[in-house]
C-alpha positions as YAML, in Angstrom:
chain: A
units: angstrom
residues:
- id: 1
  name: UNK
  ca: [54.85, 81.70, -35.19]
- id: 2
  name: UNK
  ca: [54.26, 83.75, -31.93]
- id: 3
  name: UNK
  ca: [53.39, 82.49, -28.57]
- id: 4
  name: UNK
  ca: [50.17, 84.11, -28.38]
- id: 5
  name: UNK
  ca: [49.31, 82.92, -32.00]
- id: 6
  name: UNK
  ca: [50.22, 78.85, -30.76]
- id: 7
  name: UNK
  ca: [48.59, 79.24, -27.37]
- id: 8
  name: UNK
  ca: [45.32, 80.74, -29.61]
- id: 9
  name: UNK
  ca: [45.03, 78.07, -31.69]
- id: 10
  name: UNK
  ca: [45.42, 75.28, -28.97]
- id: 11
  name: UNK
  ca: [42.59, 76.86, -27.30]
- id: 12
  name: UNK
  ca: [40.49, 76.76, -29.99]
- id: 13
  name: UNK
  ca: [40.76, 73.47, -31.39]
- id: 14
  name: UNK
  ca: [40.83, 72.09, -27.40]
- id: 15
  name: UNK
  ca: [37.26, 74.16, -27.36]
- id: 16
  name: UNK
  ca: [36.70, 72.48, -30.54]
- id: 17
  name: UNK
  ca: [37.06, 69.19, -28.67]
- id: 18
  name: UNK
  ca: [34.94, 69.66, -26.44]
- id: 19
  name: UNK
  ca: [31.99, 70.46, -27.89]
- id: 20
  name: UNK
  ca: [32.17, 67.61, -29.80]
- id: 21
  name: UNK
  ca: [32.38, 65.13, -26.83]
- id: 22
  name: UNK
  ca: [29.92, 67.13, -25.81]
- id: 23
  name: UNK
  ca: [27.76, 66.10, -28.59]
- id: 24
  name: UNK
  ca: [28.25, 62.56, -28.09]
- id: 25
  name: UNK
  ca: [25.82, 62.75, -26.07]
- id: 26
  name: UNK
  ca: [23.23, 63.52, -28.81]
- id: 27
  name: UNK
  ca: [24.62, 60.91, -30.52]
- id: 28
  name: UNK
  ca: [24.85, 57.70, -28.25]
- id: 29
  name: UNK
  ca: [25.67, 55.23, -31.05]
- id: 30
  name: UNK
  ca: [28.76, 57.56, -31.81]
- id: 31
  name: UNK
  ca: [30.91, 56.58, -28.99]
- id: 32
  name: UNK
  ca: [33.96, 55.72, -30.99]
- id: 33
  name: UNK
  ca: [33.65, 57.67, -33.85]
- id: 34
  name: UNK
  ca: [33.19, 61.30, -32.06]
- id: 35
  name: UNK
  ca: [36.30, 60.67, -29.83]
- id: 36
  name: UNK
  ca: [38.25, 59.86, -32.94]
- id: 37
  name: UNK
  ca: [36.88, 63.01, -34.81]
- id: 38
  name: UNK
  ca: [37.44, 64.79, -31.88]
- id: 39
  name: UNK
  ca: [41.07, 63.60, -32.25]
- id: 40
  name: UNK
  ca: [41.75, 64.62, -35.81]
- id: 41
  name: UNK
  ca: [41.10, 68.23, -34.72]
- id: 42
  name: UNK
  ca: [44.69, 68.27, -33.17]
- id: 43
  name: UNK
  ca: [45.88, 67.97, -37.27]
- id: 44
  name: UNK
  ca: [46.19, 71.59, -37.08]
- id: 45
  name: UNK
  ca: [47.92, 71.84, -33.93]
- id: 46
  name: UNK
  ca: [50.46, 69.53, -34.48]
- id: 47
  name: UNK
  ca: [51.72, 71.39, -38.40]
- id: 48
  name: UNK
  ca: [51.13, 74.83, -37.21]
- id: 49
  name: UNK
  ca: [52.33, 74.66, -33.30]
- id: 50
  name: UNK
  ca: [54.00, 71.60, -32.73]
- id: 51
  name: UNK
  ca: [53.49, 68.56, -30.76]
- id: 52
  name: UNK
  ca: [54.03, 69.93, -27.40]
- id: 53
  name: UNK
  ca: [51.39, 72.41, -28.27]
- id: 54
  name: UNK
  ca: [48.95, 69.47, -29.66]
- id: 55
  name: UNK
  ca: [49.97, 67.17, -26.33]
- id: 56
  name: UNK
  ca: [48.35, 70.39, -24.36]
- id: 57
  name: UNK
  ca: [45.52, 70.95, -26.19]
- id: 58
  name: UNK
  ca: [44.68, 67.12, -25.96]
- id: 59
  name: UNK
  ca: [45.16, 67.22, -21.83]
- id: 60
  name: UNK
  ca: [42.84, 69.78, -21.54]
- id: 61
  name: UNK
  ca: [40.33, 68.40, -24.26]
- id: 62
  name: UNK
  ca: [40.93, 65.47, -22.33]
- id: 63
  name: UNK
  ca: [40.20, 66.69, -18.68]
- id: 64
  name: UNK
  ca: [37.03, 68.26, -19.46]
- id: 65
  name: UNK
  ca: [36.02, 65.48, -21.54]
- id: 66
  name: UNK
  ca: [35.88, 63.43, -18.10]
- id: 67
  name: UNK
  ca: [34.41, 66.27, -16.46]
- id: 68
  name: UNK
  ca: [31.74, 67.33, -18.49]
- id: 69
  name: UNK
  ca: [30.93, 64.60, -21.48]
- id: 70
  name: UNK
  ca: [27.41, 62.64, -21.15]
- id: 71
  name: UNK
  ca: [28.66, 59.08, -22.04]
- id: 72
  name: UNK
  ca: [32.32, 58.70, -19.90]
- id: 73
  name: UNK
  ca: [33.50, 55.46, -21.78]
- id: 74
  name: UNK
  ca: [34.05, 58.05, -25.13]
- id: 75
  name: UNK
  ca: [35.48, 60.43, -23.02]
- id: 76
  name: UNK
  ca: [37.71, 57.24, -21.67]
- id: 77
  name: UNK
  ca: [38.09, 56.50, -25.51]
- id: 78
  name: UNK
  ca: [38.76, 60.02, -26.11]
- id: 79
  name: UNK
  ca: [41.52, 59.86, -23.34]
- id: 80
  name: UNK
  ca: [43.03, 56.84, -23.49]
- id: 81
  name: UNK
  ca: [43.62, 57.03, -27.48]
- id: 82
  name: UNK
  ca: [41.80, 58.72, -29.99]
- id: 83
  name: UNK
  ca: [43.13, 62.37, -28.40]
- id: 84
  name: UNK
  ca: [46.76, 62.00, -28.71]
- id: 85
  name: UNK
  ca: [47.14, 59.30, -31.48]
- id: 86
  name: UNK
  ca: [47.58, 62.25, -34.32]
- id: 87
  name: UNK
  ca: [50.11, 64.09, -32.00]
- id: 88
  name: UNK
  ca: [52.02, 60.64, -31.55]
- id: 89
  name: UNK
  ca: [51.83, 59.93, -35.38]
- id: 90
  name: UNK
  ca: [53.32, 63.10, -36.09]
- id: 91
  name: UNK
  ca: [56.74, 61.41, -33.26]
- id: 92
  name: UNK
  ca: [56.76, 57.85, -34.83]
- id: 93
  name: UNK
  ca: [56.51, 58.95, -37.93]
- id: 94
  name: UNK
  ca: [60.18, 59.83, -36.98]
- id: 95
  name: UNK
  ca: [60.96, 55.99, -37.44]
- id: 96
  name: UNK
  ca: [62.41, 54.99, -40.48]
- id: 97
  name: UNK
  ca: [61.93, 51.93, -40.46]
- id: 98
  name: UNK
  ca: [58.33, 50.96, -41.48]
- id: 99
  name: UNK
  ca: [58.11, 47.60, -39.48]
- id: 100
  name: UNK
  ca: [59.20, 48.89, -36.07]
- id: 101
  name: UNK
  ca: [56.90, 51.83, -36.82]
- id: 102
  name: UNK
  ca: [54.15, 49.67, -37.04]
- id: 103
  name: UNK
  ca: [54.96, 47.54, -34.10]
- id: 104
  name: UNK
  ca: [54.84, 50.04, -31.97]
- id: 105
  name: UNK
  ca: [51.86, 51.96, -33.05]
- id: 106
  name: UNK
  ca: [50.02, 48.31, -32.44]
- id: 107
  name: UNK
  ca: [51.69, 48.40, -29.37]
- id: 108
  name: UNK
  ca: [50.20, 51.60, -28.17]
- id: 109
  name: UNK
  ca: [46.79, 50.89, -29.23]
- id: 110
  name: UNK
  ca: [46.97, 47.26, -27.80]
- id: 111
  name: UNK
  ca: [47.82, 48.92, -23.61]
- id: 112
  name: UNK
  ca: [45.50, 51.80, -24.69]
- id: 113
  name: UNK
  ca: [42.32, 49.26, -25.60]
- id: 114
  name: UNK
  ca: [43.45, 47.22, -22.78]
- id: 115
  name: UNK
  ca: [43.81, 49.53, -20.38]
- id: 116
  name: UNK
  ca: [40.53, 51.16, -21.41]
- id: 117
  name: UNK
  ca: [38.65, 48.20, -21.55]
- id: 118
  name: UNK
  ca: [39.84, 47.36, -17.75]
- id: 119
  name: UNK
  ca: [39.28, 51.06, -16.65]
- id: 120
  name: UNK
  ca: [35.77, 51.14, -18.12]
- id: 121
  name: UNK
  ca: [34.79, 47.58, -16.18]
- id: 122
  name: UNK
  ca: [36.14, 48.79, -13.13]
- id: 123
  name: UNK
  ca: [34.50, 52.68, -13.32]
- id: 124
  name: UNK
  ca: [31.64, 52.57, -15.03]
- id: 125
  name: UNK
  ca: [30.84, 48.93, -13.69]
- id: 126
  name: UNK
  ca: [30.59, 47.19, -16.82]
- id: 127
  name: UNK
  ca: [29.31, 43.50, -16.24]
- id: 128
  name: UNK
  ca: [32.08, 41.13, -17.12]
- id: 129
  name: UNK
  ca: [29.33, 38.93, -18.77]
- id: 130
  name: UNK
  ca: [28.72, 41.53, -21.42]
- id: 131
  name: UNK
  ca: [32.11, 40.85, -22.40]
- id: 132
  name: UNK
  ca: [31.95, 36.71, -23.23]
- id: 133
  name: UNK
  ca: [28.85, 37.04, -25.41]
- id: 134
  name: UNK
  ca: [30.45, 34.90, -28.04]
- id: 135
  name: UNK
  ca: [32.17, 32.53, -25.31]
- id: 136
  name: UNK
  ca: [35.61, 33.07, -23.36]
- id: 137
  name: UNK
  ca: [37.63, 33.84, -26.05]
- id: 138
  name: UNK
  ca: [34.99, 37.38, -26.81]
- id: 139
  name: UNK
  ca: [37.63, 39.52, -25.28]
- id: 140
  name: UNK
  ca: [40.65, 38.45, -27.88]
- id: 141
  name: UNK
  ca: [38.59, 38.23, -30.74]
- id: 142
  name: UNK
  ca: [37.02, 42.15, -29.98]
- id: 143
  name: UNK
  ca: [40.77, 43.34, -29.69]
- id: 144
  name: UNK
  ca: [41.88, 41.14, -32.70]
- id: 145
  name: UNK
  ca: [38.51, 43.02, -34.47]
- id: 146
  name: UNK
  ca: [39.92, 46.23, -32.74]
- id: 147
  name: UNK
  ca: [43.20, 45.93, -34.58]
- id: 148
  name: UNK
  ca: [41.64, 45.57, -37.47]
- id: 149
  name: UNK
  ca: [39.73, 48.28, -37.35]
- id: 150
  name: UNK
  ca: [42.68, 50.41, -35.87]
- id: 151
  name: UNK
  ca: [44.70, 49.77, -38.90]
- id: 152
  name: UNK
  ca: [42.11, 50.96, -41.22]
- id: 153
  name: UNK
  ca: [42.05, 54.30, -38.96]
- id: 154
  name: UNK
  ca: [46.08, 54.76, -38.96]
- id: 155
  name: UNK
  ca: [45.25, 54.58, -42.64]
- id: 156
  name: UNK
  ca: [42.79, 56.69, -43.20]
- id: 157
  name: UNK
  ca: [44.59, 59.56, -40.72]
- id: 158
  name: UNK
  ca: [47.60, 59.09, -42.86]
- id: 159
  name: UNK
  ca: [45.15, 60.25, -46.00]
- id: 160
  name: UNK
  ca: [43.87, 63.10, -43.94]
- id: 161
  name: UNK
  ca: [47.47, 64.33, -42.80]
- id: 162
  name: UNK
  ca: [48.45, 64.19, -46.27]
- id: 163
  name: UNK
  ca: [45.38, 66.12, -47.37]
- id: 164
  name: UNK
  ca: [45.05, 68.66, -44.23]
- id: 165
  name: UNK
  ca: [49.50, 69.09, -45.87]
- id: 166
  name: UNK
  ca: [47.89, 69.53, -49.19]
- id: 167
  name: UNK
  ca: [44.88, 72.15, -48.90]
- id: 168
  name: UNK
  ca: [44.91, 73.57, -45.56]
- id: 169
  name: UNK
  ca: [48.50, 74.13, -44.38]
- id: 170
  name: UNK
  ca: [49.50, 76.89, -47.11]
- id: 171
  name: UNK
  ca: [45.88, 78.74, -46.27]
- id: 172
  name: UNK
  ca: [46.05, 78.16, -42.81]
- id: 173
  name: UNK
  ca: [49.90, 78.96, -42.19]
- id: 174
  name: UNK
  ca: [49.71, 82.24, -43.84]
- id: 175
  name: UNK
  ca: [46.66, 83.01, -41.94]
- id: 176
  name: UNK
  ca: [48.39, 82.29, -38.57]
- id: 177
  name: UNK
  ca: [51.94, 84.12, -39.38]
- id: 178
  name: UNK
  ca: [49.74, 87.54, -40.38]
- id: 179
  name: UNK
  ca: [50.64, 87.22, -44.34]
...
């Protein structure tokens, strides 16, 4: 695939990006799930371009996320994880062995919520009471419920990967190499 063809379609789906974020704000109650939509976008990026190509498109979805989104704990979201999980899926999906593999992604997500969660009380001046609703332990039990939930999303972007391979990729590769 051309330069001009990879750099094209990195554009786009960065675009892509961030209109969505931009949405978010339409959609308050969305602030998760429109950072991790916003993510899957780079699906395309990463089979037809490669990950360099999807890491770029994320950093610049990324940067104007902070720049320009209405609610700046998504774009945080957005930034932190949800924009270059499926571009790091595609690299540990490089490890063969499945137990490591999942150590690691839980590893990532656990310093990404974490350092998220600490960003967005320090920046956006989160109360630290909002955070011990259910007693002391609120914090462990929201990232053990975070884990939970992050599993369930590894899952499901497995499913879309595998479907994106399935339906898309044929269409959409011929379309991009000019057949």
């Amino acid at each position: 695939m051309k330069k001009s063809t990879k750099t094209a379609l990195s554009g786009v789906v960065a675009a892509l990006g961030v209109v969505l974020m931009l949405f978010q704000g339409l959609v308050p109650a969305a602030s998760i799930g429109i950072p991790a939509l916003a993510g899957c976008l780079l699906i395309p990026v990463v089979a037809e371009a490669g990950v360099p190509w999807a890491f770029g498109s994320y950093g610049v979805t990324a940067a104007l996320s902070l720049l320009l989104a209405p609610d700046r704990e998504a774009a945080l979201i957005y930034t932190f994880f949800f924009g270059y999980y499926p571009a790091l899926f595609a690299l540990l999906g490089r490890v063969r062995q499945k137990p490591l593999r999942a150590l690691l992604k839980l590893l990532v997500f656990n310093a990404a919520a974490v350092s998220e969660a600490l960003l967005a009380l320090c920046l956006l001046h989160i109360p630290l009471e909002s955070l011990t609703f259910l007693g002391i332990h609120t914090p462990l039990w929201l990232l053990l419920a975070a884990n939970v939930v992050f599993l369930a999303y590894d899952y499901a972007l497995a499913g879309l990967i595998a479907t994106y391979f399935q339906r898309l990729h044929p269409r959409l590769s011929r379309t991009l190499q000019g057949r």
